[in-house]
C-alpha positions in Angstrom: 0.0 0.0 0.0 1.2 3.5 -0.8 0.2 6.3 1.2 0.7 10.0 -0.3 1.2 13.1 1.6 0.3 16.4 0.3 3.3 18.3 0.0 3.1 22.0 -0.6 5.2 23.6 -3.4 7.8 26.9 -1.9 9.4 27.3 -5.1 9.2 26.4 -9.2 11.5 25.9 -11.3 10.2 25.4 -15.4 9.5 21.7 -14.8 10.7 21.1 -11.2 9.1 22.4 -7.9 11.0 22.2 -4.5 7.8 21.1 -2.1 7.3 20.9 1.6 5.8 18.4 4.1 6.5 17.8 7.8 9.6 20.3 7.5 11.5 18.2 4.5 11.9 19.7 1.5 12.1 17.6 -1.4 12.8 18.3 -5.8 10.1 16.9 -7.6 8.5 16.7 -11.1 5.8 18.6 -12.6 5.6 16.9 -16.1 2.6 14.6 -15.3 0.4 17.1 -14.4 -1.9 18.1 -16.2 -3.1 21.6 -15.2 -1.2 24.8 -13.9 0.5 24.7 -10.3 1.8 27.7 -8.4 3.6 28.2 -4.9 1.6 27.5 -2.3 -0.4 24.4 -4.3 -0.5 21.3 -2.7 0.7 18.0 -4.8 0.5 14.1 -4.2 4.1 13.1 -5.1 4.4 8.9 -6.4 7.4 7.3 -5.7 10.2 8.6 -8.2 9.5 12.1 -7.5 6.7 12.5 -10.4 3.7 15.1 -8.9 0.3 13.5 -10.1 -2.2 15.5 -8.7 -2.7 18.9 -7.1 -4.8 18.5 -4.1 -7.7 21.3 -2.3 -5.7 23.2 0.1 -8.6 22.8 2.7 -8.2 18.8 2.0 -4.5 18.8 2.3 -4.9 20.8 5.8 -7.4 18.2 6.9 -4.8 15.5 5.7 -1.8 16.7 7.5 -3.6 17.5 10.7 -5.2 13.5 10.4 -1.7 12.3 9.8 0.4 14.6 12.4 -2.1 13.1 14.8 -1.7 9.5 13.6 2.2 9.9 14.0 2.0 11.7 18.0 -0.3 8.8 19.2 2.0 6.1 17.5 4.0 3.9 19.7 7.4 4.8 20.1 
């Protein structure tokens, strides 16, 4: 199973964006998508760096809070 996290994008680059989530910053690419992205989007990222799809910024909120909870109440 493959989980994906919405990662928000802080910078663009032609092709590439640097995105964001839980404080890592990670180079990824845009070619897949299929409509226009700006900073401050959030994308699901697939394995291999590709973004797929630009997620509601509401629904990626939602997301990370559900998974930042998920993460404090896991066993250490």
């Amino acid at each position: 199973m493959c989980m994906a996290i919405p990662s928000r994008i802080v910078a663009m680059q032609g092709d590439m964006a640097t995105v964001e989530a839980f404080g890592k910053l990670r180079h990824v690419s845009l070619m897949l998508l299929s409509e226009p992205v700006a900073t401050g989007d959030y994308l699901l990222i697939q394995a291999g760096g590709f973004a797929y799809e630009r997620v509601e910024h509401e629904r990626a909120l939602e997301t990370l809070a559900l998974l930042a909870t998920i993460v404090d109440h896991a066993p250490a």
